[in-house]
C-alpha positions, 0 to 999 in steps of 0.5 A, a space after each residue: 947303686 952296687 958295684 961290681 968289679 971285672 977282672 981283665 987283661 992289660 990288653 982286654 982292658 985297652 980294647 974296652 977302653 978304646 972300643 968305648 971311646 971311640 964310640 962315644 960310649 960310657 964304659 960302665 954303661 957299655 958293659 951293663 948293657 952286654 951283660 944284661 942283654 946277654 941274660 935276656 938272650 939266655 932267658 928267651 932261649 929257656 922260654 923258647 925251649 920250655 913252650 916247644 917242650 910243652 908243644 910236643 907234650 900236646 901233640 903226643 897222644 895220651 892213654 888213659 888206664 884201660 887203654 895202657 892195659 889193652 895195648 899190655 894184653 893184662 
């Protein structure tokens, strides 16, 4: 298992620690799990945004050649 170490104020510090404490929480585990549930927000959010894209796309109408040049006048 990796560690990764988090830069954070005396006072940011103490909320963490009795925010966890107080909730019977481990620390390593709390902030684990906001940060990997902060990507899947942010992943869902980029899946979200790629299928309404590709709805879009589906409802547009598309032209084939001869119809681009009819509409050109060329």
């Amino acid at each position: 298992m990796s560690t990764i170490s988090l830069r954070v104020s005396e006072d940011e510090a103490n909320l963490i620690k009795e925010y966890t404490n107080a909730n019977g929480l481990n620390m390593s585990s709390f902030i684990r799990d906001l940060v990997l549930d902060k990507i899947e927000d942010d992943l869902n959010l980029d899946e979200e945004r790629i299928l309404n894209a590709k709805q879009r796309i589906d409802r547009e109408k598309a032209f084939d050649h001869t119809e681009v040049w009819e509409r050109l006048k060329v």
